[in-house]
C-alpha positions in Angstrom: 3.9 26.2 19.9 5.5 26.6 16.8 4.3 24.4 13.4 8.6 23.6 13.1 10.3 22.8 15.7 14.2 23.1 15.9 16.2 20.2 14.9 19.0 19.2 12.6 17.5 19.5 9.2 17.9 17.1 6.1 21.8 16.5 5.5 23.5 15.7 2.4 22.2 11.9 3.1 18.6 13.4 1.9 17.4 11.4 -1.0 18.3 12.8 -4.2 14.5 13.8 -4.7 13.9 15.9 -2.5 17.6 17.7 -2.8 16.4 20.4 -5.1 13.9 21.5 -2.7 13.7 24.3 0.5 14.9 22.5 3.8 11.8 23.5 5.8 9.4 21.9 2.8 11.7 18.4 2.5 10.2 17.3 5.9 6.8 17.3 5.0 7.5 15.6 1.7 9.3 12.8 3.6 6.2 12.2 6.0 4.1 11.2 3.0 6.9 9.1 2.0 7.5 11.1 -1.7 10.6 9.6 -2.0 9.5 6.4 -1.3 7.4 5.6 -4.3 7.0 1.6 -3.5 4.1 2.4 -1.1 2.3 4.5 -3.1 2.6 1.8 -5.9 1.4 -1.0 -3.0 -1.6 1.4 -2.7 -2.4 2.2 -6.5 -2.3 -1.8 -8.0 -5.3 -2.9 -6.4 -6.9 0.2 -7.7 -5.7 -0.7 -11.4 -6.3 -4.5 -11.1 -10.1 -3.6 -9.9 -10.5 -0.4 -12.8 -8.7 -2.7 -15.2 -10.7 -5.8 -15.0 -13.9 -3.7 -15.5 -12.9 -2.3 -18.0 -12.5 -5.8 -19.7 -15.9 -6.4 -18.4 -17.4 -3.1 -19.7 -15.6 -2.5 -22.6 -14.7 1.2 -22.2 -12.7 3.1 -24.8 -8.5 3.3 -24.4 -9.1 7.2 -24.0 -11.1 6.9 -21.1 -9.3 3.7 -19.8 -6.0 5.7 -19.5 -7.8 9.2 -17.8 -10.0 6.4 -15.3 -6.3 4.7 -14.5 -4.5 8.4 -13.9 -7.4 9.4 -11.3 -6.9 5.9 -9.9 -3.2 6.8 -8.9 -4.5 10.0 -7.6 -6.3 8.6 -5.6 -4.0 6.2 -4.5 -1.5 9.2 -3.9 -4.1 11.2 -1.7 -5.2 7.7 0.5 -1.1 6.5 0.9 0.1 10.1 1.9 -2.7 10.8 5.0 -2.1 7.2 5.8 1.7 7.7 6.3 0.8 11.0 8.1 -1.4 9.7 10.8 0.5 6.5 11.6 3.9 8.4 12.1 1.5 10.7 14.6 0.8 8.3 16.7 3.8 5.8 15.8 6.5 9.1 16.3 7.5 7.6 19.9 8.1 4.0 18.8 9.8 5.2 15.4 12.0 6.8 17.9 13.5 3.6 19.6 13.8 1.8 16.4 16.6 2.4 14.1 15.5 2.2 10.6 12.9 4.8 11.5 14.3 7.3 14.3 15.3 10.0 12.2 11.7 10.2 10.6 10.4 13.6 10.9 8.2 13.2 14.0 10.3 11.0 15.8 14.0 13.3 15.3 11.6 16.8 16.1 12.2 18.2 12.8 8.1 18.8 12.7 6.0 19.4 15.5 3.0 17.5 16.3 1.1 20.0 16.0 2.6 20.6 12.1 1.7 16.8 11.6 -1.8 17.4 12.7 -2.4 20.6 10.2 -0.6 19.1 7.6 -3.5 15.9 8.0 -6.0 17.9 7.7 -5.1 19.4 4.8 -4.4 16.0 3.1 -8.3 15.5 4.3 -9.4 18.3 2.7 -7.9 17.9 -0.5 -9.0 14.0 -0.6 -12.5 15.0 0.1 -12.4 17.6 -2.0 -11.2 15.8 -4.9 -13.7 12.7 -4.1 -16.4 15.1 -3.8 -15.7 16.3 -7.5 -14.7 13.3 -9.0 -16.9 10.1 -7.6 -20.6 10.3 -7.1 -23.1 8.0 -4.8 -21.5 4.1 -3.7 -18.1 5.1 -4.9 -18.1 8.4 -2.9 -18.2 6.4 0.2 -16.5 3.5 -0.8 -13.5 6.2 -1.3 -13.9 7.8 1.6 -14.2 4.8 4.2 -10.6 3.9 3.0 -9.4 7.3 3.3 -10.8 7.6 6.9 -11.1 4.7 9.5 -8.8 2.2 7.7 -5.8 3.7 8.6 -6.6 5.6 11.5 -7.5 2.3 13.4 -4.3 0.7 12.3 -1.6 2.3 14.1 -3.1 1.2 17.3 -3.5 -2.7 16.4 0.8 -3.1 16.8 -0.1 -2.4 20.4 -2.4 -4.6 21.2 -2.4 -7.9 18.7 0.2 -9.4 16.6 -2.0 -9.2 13.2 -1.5 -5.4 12.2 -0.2 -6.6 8.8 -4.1 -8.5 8.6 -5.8 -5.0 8.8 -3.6 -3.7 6.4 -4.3 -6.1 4.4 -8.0 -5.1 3.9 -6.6 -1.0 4.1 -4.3 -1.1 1.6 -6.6 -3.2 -1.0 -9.8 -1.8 -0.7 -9.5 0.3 -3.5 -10.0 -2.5 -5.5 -13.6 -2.0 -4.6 -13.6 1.5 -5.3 -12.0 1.5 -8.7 -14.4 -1.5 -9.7 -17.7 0.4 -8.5 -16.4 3.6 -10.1 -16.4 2.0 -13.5 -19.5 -0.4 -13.7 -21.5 1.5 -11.2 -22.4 -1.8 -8.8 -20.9 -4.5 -6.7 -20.3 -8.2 -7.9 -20.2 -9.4 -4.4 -18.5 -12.8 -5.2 -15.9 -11.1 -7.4 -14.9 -8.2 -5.3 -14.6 -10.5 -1.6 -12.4 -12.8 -3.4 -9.9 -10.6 -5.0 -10.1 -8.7 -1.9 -9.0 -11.8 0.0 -5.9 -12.4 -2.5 -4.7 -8.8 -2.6 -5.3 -9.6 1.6 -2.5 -12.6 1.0 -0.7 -10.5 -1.2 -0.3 -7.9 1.5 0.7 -10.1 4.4 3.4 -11.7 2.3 5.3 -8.2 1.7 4.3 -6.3 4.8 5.1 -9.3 7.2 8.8 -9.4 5.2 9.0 -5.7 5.4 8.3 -5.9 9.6 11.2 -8.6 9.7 13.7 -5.3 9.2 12.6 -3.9 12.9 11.7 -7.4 14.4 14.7 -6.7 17.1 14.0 -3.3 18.0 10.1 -4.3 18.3 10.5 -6.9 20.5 12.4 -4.5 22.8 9.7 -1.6 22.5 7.2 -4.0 23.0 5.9 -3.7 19.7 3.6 -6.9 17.5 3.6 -7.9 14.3 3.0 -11.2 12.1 6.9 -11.6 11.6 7.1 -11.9 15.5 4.3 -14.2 16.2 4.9 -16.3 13.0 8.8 -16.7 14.6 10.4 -20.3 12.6 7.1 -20.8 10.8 7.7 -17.5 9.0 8.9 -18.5 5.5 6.2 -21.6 5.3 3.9 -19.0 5.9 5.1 -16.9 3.6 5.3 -19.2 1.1 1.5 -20.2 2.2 0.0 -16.5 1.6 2.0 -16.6 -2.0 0.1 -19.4 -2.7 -3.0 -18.8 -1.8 -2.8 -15.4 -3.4 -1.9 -17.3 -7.0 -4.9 -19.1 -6.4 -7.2 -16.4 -6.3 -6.1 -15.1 -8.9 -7.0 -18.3 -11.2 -10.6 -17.9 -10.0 -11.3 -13.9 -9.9 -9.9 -14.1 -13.5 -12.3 -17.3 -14.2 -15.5 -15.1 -12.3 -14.6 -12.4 -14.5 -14.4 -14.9 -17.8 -11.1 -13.8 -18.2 -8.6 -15.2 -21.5 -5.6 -16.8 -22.1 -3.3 -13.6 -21.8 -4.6 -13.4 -18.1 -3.8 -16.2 -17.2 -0.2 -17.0 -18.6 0.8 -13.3 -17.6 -1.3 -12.4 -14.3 -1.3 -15.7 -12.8 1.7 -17.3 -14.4 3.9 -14.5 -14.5 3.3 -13.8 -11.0 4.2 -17.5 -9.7 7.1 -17.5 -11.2 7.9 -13.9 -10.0 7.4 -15.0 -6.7 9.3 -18.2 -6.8 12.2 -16.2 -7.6 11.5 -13.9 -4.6 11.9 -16.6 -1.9 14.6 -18.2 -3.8 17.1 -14.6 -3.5 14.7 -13.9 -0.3 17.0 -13.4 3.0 14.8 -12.6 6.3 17.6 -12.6 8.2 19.1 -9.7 6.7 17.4 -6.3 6.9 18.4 -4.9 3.1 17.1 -8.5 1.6 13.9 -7.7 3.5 13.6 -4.3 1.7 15.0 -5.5 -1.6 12.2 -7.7 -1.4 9.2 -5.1 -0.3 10.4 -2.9 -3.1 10.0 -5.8 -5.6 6.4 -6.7 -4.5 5.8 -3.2 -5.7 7.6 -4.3 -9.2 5.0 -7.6 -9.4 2.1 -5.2 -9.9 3.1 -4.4 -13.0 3.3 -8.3 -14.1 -0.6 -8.8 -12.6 -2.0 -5.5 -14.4 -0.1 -6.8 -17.8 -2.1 -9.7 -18.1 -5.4 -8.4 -17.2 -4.3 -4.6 -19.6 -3.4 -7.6 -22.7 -7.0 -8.9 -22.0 -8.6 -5.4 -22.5 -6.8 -4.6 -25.5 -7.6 -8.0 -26.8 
């Protein structure tokens, strides 16, 4: 079996970024989802809230702040790109049948699945590599258990139960943990499960919208997801999760004694970001939906403003 298979390549329709690039290499760059930095921005905030709010707690130096943060998006680069890998492995025949998805790179045959697999392993590699080198003892596995079973157990949960989006929640935010461990060297229990369990809100508010863009073609396929089972009660919901994840904020910012600047900024700022998301918010219409996920990406920078004014403070 060969790694590429034949297919029609990348067209002119190819986002710009990968334009300058070899046809046979763009395919593998759009499994990862490089031109779609929002995830990878999804992935790295938690890791910046957590590194950022212990370095308020610690007091590190703005030197070693700023290298801590840049391995933090490494990181987040490494676990977003073998998560995007693996789920279009097993997802390829259901991104087939749904529209916004069938011309993926698994699902139109432009790489085999045999390519896929290799190319996983070699993401793998390099994560474990690079954890190996860079993290020692708790945080090693810490790093590694969200690089591993996380995402390899969620592509099968849209099969069998409606809350995928509620395991994500957990996947995509554990790095919280990590980046938080990495910097003080121990686990404040209360501090960590909550802000774990807002980011969880957080992430069922924008991943929930983002499954309303394929809700039709699911429900033919067969396919579950919170926007399906939440059905009329979506946007209460919604609206539900946003709040809640507010809240928690107000309190991990109290646990972690927090001043003023988090508080107007991370917690304020964010309301009122989010107000204005359900007020221009149309679930009904697929490119709202998107608009939206790609914005929820934008908020991260408003919660890690607050908390980066507190450590310069």
């Amino acid at each position: 079996m060969t790694l590429l298979v034949s297919g029609p390549i990348i067209s002119s329709s190819a986002k710009f970024s990968l334009n300058c690039l070899p046809e046979n290499l763009r395919p593998f760059l759009e499994i990862i989802r490089f031109d779609k930095p929002t995830g990878t921005m999804l992935m790295f905030w938690p890791f910046a809230w957590g590194y950022t709010m212990a370095a308020y707690r610690v007091h590190i130096g703005i030197g070693a702040y700023f290298f801590g943060l840049a391995k933090c998006f490494l990181y987040a680069f490494i676990v977003r790109s073998s998560a995007c890998t693996i789920n279009d492995i097993f997802d390829r025949n259901v991104d087939a049948q749904t529209e916004r998805t069938k011309s993926r790179p698994l699902a139109s045959g432009r790489i085999s699945v045999q390519a896929a697999i290799i190319y996983l392993f070699f993401q793998y590699f390099i994560g474990v590599l690079i954890f190996w080198y860079t993290m020692k003892d708790l945080t090693l596995w810490v790093a590694l258990f969200q690089l591993f079973p996380l995402f390899a157990i969620y592509p099968f949960l849209k099969r069998y139960t409606h809350w995928p989006q509620a395991w994500l929640g957990f996947s995509m935010n554990f790095g919280f943990i990590t980046a938080w461990i990495m910097l003080t060297g121990t686990a404040d229990v209360h501090l960590l499960a909550l802000a774990i369990a807002g980011c969880w809100c957080w992430t069922m508010l924008y991943d929930t919208i983002y499954a309303c863009q394929d809700m039709k073609d699911d429900v033919k396929i067969g396919v579950k997801s919170t926007a399906i089972l939440f059905g009329s009660w979506i946007k209460p919901l919604l609206v539900l999760c946003a709040a809640t994840f507010v809240t928690i904020l107000f309190f991990v910012g109290a646990l972690n004694n927090h001043g003023h600047g988090y508080f107007a900024v991370s917690v304020g700022g964010t309301a009122a970001h989010l107000i204005w998301q359900f007020m221009t918010l149309d679930l009904e219409e697929s490119k709202s939906c998107w608009k939206n996920f790609n914005q929820n990406g934008h908020l991260g920078w408003i919660v890690w403003g607050g908390i980066f004014f507190d450590y310069l403070s």
